[in-house]
N, C-alpha and C positions, 0 to 999 in steps of 0.2 A: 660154834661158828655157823655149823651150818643149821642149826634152829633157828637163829635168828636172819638169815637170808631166807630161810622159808618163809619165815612171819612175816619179814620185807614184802615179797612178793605175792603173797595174799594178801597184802592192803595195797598194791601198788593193782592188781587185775579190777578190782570194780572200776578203779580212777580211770583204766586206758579204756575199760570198756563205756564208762560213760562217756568219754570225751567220744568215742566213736558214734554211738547216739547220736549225739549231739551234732555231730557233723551233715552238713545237706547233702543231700544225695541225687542225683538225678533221675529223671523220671519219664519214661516215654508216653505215658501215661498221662500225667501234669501236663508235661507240652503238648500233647496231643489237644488235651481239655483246651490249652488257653488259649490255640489257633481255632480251634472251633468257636471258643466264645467270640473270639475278635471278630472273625468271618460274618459271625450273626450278627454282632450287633454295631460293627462299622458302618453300616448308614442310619442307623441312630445320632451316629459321634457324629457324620457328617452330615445330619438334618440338622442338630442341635446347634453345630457348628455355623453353618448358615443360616440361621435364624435371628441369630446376633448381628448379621451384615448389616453395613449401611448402603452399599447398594441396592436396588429394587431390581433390576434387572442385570448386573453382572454378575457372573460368577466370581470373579475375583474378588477378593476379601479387601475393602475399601474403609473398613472403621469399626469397630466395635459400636454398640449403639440397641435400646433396649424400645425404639418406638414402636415395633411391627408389632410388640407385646402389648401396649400402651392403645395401638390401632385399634385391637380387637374390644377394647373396651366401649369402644365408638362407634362400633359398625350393628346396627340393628337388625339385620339378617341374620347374622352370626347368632348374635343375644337371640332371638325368635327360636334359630332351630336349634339352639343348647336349651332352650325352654321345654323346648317337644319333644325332645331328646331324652330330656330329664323324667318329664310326665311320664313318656310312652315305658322308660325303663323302671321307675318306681315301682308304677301301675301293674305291670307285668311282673314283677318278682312279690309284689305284697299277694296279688292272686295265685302265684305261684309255690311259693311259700303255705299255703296254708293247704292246698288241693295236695301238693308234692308230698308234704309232712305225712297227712293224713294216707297219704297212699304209698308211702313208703311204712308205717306204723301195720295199715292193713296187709300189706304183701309179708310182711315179717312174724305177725304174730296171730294170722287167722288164715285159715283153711277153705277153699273155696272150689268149686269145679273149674276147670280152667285157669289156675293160678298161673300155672308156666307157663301158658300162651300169652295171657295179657301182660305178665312180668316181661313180656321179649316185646309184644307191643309199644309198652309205654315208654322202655328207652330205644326204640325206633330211631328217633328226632337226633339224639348222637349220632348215629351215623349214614342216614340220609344225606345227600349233597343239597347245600342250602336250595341250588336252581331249581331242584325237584322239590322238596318243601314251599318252595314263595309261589310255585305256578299251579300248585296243588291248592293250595290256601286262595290266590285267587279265582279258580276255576271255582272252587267251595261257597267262596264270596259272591262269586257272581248265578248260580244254582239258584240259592236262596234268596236272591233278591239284595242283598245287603248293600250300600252305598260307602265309596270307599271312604274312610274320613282317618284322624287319630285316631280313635278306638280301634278300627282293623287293624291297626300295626301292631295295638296293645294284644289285641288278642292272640295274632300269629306270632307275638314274640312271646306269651304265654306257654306254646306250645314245646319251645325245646327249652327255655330256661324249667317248665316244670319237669323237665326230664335228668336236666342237669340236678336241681334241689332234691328231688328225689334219689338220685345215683349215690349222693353225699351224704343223704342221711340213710341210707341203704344200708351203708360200708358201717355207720357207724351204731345203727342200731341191731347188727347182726352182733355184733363183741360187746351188748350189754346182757347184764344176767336176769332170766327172765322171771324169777325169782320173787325177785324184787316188787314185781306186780300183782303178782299172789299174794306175797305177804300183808303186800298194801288191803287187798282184796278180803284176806284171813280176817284182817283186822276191823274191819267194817266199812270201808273205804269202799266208794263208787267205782264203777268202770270209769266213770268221767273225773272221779276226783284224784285216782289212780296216774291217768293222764296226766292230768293239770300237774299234779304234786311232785308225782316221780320219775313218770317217764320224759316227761316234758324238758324238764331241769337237764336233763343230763344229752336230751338231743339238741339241745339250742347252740353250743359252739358248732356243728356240724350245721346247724341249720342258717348261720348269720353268715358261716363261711360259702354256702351254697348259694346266701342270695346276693354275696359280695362277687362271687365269682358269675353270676347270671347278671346282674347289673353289669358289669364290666360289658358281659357277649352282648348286651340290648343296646348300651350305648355305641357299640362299634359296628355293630350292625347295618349292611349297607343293601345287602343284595334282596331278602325279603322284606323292609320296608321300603324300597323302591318298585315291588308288586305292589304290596297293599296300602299306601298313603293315598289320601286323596288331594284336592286341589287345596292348597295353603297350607297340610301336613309334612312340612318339611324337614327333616331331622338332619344333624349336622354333618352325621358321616356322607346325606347326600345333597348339602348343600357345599361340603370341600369338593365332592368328583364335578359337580357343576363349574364351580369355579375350576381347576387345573385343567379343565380340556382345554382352556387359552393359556395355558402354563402356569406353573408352579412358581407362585410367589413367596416373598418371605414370610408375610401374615400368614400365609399356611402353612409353612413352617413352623414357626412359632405357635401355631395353632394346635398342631400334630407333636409337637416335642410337648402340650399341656396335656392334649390326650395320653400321650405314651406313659406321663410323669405319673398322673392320676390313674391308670390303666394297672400302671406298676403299684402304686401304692394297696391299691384295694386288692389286687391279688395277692400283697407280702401279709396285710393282712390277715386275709381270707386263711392261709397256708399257716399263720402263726395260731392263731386261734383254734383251726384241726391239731394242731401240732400240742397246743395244751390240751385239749381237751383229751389228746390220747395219754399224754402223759400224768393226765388227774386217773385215768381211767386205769393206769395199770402201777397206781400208789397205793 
C-alpha cells in the first residue's frame, strides 16, 4: 500500500510542478518595460492617429480618411526635397562605406605610430553635438572658398555616417579569426585577393547594416544640412520645419508617420542582418 502511494506521488510532482510553470506570473520588471515603451512611443500612436483625420485644422477627430497621404503625392516641393534627401543620403553612405571599411580593416589589422590617437579621432563625430559639427563644417566651407550647394551636405553628412560604418565594422572585424588571411596568404593568394575573397564576405552583413543605419541618420538629418545646403538644396527634414512654423498640419503628419515607418523598417533590418551575421559567425 504504501509503494504504491509512493509511485502515485512521484508521477503526480512533475504534473503539479508543470502546471506551476505554466502559470503567469507577475512581473515588476514587465510592467515597468511596457509603461516605459507606451510613454515613448504615445505620440507616435498620436501622430499616426491624426494623420488619418478628416479635419485639416481641428483636433477633433471628424472622419477617417486617407487624402493627406494621397496629397503628398501631389505636392512638388515635398517630391524635390525627398529627391535631395535621397541623393544627399545615398551619396554619403556609398563614400562612406568604402573610406569607413577600409579604415576599420586598417585600424584592426595593421600597426601604425599613432594608431590610438587617430582610433579616438575618427569616432570623434559620435559624440560631438551636431551644433558643433555643422558650424565647424561651415566655418571649414567657408576657409577654403567652397560654395554652398548639394554636395556640401553630401560631404558634411559623409563625416559622422563614416564614423558610424566604421564603429560597425569595428565590433565585427575584431571577433573574426585572423587566421584565415594568412592562410589565404600561405596559399598564394594576394593581399588584395585575400580582401576581396575572404575578409570581404564575412564583413558585409556588418557593413550593409552600418550603411542602413547611416542612411536612416542622413535622411533625418536636419540641423547640419541647414548649415551646409545652398540656395534650392532643400532636403525634407528641412523643408517639414519650414512648413510647421505656421503649424502642424496633417500632410505632415502623414508625412512623419512615412518617415517613422521607413526609419523603423531599415533599422529592424539593419539589426536583423548584425544579428545573423553573428549567429553564422559562432556556428
Amino acid at each position: 500500500m504504501s509503494n504504491s502511494l509512493t509511485h502515485q506521488q512521484e508521477e503526480e510532482v512533475p504534473i503539479e510542478m508543470l502546471h506551476s510553470k505554466l502559470k503567469p506570473r507577475f512581473s515588476w520588471q514587465g510592467l515597468f518595460s511596457g509603461v516605459m515603451f507606451f510613454y515613448m512611443y504615445l505620440p507616435i500612436l498620436v501622430l499616426t492617429f491624426y494623420s488619418f483625420n478628416e479635419s485639416a485644422y481641428s483636433a477633433g477627430w471628424q472622419g477617417f480618411t486617407l487624402k493627406w497621404y494621397i496629397k503628398l503625392l501631389d505636392d512638388p516641393r515635398i517630391l524635390r526635397a525627398l529627391q535631395n534627401s535621397v541623393t544627399v543620403a545615398f551619396a554619403a553612405v556609398v563614400i562612406s562605406a568604402v573610406i569607413g571599411t577600409l579604415m576599420a580593416v586598417g585600424l584592426a589589422r595593421y600597426y601604425f605610430p599613432g594608431k590610438t590617437l587617430y582610433r579616438g579621432i575618427s569616432y570623434l563625430p559620435l559624440i560631438i553635438p551636431d551644433i558643433a559639427m555643422a558650424v565647424a563644417t561651415l566655418v571649414f566651407l567657408a576657409v577654403i572658398g567652397t560654395p554652398l550647394s548639394l554636395w556640401t551636405i553630401v560631404a558634411a553628412h559623409v563625416v559622422f555616417c563614416l564614423s558610424y560604418i566604421a564603429f560597425v565594422v569595428s565590433s565585427r572585424i575584431s571577433s573574426l579569426d585572423p587566421h584565415l588571411e594568412e592562410a589565404a596568404l600561405d596559399l598564394g593568394a594576394t593581399p588584395f585577393q585575400a580582401f576581396i575573397k575572404i575578409l570581404l564576405p564575412e564583413l558585409m552583413p556588418a557593413i550593409i547594416a552600418g550603411c542602413l543605419i547611416s542612411f536612416v541618420l542622413s535622411m533625418d538629418d536636419f540641423l547640419i544640412a541647414s548649415f551646409t545646403a545652398g540656395t534650392g538644396a532643400t532636403t525634407l527634414p528641412m523643408e517639414i520645419f519650414s512648413r510647421i512654423r505656421t503649424g502642424v498640419k496633417p500632410d505632415i503628419n502623414a508625412l512623419s508617420v512615412i518617415l517613422i515607418g521607413v526609419s523603423s523598417l531599415l533599422a529592424f533590418f539593419a539589426e536583423l542582418l548584425r544579428y545573423r551575421g553573428e549567429r553564422q559567425r559562432f556556428k
